[in-house]
C-alpha positions in Angstrom: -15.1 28.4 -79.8 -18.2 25.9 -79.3 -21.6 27.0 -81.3 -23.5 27.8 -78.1 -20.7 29.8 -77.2 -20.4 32.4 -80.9 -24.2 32.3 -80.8 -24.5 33.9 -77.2 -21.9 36.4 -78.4 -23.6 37.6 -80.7 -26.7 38.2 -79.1 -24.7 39.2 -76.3 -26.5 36.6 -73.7 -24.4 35.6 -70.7 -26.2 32.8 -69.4 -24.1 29.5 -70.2 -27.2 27.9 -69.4 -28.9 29.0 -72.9 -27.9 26.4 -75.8 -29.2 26.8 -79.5 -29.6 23.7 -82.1 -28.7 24.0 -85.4 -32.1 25.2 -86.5 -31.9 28.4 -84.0 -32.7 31.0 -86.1 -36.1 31.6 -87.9 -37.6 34.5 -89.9 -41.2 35.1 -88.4 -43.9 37.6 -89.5 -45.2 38.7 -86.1 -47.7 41.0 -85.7 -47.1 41.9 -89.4 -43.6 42.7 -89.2 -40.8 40.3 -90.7 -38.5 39.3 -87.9 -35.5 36.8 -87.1 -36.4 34.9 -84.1 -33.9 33.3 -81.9 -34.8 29.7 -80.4 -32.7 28.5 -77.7 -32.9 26.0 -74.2 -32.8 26.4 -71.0 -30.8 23.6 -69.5 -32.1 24.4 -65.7 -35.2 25.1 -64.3 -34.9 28.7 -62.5 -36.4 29.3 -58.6 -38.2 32.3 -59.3 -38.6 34.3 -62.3 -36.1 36.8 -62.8 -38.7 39.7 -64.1 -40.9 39.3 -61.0 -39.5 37.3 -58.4 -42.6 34.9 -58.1 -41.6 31.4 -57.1 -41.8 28.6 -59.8 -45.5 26.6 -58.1 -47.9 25.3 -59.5 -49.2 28.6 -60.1 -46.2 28.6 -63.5 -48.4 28.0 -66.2 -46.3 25.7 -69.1 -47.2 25.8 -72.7 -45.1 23.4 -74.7 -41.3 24.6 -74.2 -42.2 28.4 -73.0 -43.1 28.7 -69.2 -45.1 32.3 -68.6 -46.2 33.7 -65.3 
């Protein structure tokens, strides 16, 4: 069993397209609460976004690895 493959078990992700470094998990204090945060890539570039539907365009604004609508 490869390492992207146990990690997406247990966060029960299906997409094969996720992988996860070795440095994949951090603890984070957002918005005052402890938390482990999960870091992981995206080896494609989606057509549209799978919450909305909007189209990637040049409307897709891109801050460092994290693309937000």
């Amino acid at each position: 069993m490869s390492h992207h493959h146990s990690i997406r078990n247990l966060l029960n992700i299906k997409d094969k397209n996720i992988t996860f470094d070795e440095n994949f998990c951090s603890t984070e204090t957002i918005k005052k609460v402890k938390a482990k945060v999960f870091h992981g890539t995206l080896t494609y570039q989606p057509k549209a976004c799978y919450a909305c539907g909007h189209v990637f365009d040049d409307q897709i604004i891109k801050h460092g690895l994290n693309v937000s609508h």
